[in-house]
N, C-alpha and C positions, 0 to 999 in steps of 0.2 A: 504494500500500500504506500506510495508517496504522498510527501506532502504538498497541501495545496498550493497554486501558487499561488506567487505573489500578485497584484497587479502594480502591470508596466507602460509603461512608453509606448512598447513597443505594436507599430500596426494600426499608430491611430489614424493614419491617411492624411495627418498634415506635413508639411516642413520640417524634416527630420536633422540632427545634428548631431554627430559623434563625434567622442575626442580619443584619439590614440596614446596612453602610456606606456613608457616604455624606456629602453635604450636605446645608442648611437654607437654600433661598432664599425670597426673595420675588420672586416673579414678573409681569410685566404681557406680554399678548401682542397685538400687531400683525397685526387679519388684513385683506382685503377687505371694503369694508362693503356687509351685508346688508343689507336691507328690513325690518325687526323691528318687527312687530304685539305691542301688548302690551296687554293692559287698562286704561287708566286713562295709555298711554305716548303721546306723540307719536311718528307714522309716522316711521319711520326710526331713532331713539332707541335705545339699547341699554337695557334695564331694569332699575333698581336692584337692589341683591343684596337676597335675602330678608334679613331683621330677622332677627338673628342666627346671620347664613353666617362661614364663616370671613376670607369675603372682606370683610365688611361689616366681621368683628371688626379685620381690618388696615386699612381706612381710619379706622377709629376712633383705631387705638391705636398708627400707626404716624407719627411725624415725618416731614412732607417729602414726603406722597403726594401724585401728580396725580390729579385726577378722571381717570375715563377720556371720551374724547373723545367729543361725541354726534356721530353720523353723519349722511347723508341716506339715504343708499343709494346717490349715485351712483355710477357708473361710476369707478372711479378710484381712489376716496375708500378711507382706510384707517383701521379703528378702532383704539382703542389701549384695553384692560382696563382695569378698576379694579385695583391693585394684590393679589395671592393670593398665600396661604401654598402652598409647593411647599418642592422640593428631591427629587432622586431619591430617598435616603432615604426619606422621608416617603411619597413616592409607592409604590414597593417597599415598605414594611413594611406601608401601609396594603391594599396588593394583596393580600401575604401573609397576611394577617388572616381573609383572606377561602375561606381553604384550607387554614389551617393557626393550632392554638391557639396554640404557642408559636412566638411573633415578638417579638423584641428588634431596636431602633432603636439604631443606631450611630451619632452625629454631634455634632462638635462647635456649639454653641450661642452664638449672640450676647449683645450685650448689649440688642437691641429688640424681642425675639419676647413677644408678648402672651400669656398664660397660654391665653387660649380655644386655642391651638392645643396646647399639651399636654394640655389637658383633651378635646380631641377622639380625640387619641391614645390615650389614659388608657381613653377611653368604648369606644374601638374594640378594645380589648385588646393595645394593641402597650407594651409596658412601656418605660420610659424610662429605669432608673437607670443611675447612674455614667455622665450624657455630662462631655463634658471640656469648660469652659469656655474662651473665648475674649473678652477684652478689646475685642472690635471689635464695630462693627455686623453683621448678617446680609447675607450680599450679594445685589446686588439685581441681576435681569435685566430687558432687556426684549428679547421675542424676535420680529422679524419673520418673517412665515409667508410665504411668496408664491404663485403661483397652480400652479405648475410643480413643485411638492413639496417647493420645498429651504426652506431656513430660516438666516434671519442672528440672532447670538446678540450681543448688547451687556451686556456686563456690566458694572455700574455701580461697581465699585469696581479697586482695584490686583489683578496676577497676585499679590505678592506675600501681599494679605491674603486670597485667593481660597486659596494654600497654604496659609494660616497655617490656615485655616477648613476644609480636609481632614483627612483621618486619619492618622494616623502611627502606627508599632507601639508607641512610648510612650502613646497612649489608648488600647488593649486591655487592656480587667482582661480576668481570666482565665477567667471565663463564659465569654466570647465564644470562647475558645481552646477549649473545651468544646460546643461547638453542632455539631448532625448538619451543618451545612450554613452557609455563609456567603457573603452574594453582596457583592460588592465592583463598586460602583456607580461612575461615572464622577466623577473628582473631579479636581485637579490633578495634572500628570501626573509630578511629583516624589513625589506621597504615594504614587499606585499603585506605580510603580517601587520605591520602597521596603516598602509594605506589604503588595504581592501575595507574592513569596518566600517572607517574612517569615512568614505564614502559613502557606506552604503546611510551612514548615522547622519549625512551631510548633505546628500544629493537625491532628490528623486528620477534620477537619472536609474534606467535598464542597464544593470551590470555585469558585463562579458570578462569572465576570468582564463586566463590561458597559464599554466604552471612549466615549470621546466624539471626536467629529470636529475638533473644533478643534485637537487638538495630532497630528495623523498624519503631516504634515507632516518630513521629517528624521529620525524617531525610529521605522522601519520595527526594525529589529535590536534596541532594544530594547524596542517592543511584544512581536515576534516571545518577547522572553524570557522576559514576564507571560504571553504567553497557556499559553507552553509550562509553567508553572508552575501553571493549572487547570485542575479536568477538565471545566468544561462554556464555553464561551465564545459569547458574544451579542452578535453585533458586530449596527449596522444595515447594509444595502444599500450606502451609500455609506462608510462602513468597510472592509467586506470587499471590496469595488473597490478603494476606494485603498492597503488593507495588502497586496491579493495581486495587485495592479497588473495587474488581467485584468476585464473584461467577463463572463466565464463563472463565473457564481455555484457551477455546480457544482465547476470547481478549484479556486476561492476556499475555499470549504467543503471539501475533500480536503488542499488545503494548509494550512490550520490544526488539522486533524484531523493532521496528518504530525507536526506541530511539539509534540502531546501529549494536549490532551483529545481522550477519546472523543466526546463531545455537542458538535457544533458547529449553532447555530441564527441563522441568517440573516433578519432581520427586515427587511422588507421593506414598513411600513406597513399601506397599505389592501390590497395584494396580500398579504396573508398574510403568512408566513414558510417557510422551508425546515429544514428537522431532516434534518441529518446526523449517523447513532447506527449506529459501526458500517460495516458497509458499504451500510447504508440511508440512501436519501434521500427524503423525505417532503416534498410540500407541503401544508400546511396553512394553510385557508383563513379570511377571517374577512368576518364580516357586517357589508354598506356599512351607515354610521351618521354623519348629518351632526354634525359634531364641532362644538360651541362652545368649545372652548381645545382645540387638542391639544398644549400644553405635559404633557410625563410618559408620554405613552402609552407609550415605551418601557420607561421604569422600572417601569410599575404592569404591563407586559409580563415582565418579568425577575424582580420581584417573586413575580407569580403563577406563573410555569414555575418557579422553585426552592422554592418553596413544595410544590407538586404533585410535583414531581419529587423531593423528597428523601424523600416517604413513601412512591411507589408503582415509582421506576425507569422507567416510563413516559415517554419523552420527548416522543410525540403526546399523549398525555393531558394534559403539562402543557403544551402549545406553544397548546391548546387552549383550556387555564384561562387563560393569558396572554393569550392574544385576547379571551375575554372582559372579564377587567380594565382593557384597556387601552381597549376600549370603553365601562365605565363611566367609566375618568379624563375621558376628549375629551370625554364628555356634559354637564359642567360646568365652572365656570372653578375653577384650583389643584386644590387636594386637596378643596374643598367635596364634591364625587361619589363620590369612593369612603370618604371619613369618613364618608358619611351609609352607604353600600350596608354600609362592616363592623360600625359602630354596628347596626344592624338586623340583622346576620349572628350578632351577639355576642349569646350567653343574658344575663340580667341576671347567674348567680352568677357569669360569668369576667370583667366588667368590672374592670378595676384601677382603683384607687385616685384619683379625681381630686386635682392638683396632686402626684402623684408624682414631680417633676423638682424641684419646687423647695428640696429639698434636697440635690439634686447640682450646684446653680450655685455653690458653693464649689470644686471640683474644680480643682485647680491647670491652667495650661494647656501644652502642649510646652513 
């Protein structure tokens, strides 16, 4: 028996508004190396980023990058990215973009992020005022992918400036306590702790929580406490395994429906996902697509379902938009894919303002 829901925002058929939180990484990713034919490339070679990608703009402009490594193809042999702008944030609003007009980006900001990356945000419609500065670098990942599905995450800076570089209920202006809809992205698991409640105690805003796998470890009771805290929750596969310590996705998804939201959706990769709304369960399917980075699929996943979901109610309509989002991120490396898909998505009059951020890097920091 779950519990009832809450009511929400979401699907009231007016003007709808969502705000993305989250982080801003830089990312490089580790897969198996392919055989990559390219015009003008040598066999096996991974091929330079287009003249002015976002990926090109961070070897440019960023201290300290490694090339990414060129391959052969053999058997064995693993490539490593050129260094890309990411961050679930980034990924998530850019998805939202693509579904919905009003999308505001929540994340606190380094001090090495190259302008083309808010200028591409800017071009996509995702507005950027009032981020809250932080004194450090952006952190950097590099994420091995392996054959078997799973993925080892290295992050290249301290746990400490990884929180420092979350959100906390001290970087919410008050927009954002104003917005139909708010998804709360995987970030350190000190800031969610603190900032999921927080809003829900603050905003009548429909709350989309996205968790991340590295801290589930120990901290079962007080996940259990965020999620009971919103009404839609998007764990992946190996989440909803190790939070409802069972094998059977469909308990897994009835016990976190127990524990409060209504919308519990189970993402599950290239096998689709599961939407549990209700006492329906629904799988939803999505279309095989050989991924060149699937760093973000999940975000620009969660991104696009709360986008969709907070205007129509609909939880297959958006579990659907999510699928296909998360198949334009994989299709190129970082955010380069889906900045291009909402730049093209975006009429010329709704374009903001390019360098619109750079009047908010004064913003004091926590």
């Amino acid at each position: 028996m779950t519990s009832p829901a809450r009511a929400t925002r979401a699907g009231r058929g007016a003007v709808s508004s969502l705000v993305c939180i989250g982080n801003l990484t830089i990312d490089e990713a580790v897969h198996d190396a392919p055989v990559v034919e390219a015009p003008g490339a040598l066999p096996g070679v991974l091929p330079a980023a287009a003249p002015g990608s976002l990926r090109d703009a961070a070897l440019d402009a960023l201290p300290g990058t490694v090339p990414a490594a060129a391959g052969t193809g053999a058997t064995g042999e693993r490539i490593r990215s050129a260094p890309a702008m990411g961050g679930d944030a980034a990924y998530a609003a850019l998805a939202a973009r693509l579904n919905l007009a009003d999308v505001r980006m929540l994340a606190p900001i380094g001090t090495d992020l190259p302008d083309s990356f808010f200028d591409a945000l800017a071009a996509a419609g995702v507005t950027t005022a009032d981020l809250p500065h932080r004194d450090l670098p952006t952190v950097r990942n590099v994420i091995d992918y392996f054959g078997d599905g799973t993925r080892r995450w290295n992050m290249l800076c301290s746990e400490a400036d990884f929180d420092a570089l979350s959100v906390y209920p001290a970087d919410v202006p008050a927009w954002a306590l104003d917005a139909d809809a708010i998804l709360i992205s995987a970030m350190s698991l000190e800031s969610q702790l603190a900032l999921t409640p927080w809003l829900r105690a603050n905003s009548a805003a429909t709350l989309y929580l996205d968790l991340q796998e590295d801290y589930l470890e120990g901290t079962r009771d007080a996940l259990f406490g965020i999620i009971a805290a919103c009404d839609v929750f998007m764990p992946s596969e190996i989440e909803a395994r190790t939070l409802a310590e069972t094998n059977d996705l469909t308990a897994a998804g009835r016990l976190f429906q127990s524990l409060g939201p209504g919308i519990v959706v189970i993402k599950r990769a290239e096998h689709g996902c599961l939407v549990f709304d209700g006492d329906t369960v629904t799988a939803v399917a999505t279309a095989p697509i050989d991924a060149v980075d699937s760093t973000g699929a999940g975000d620009a996943f969660c991104g696009a379902f709360a986008a969709t979901h907070v205007q129509t109610g609909d939880a297959i309509e958006a579990a659907r938009a999510g699928a296909a989002a998360a198949a334009i991120a994989i299709s190129g490396f970082g955010i380069d894919a889906l900045a291009a898909a909402a730049i093209e998505h975006v009429a010329p009059r709704e374009h903001a303002a390019p360098h619109d951020h750079v009047a908010h890097r004064e913003v004091g920091a926590r």
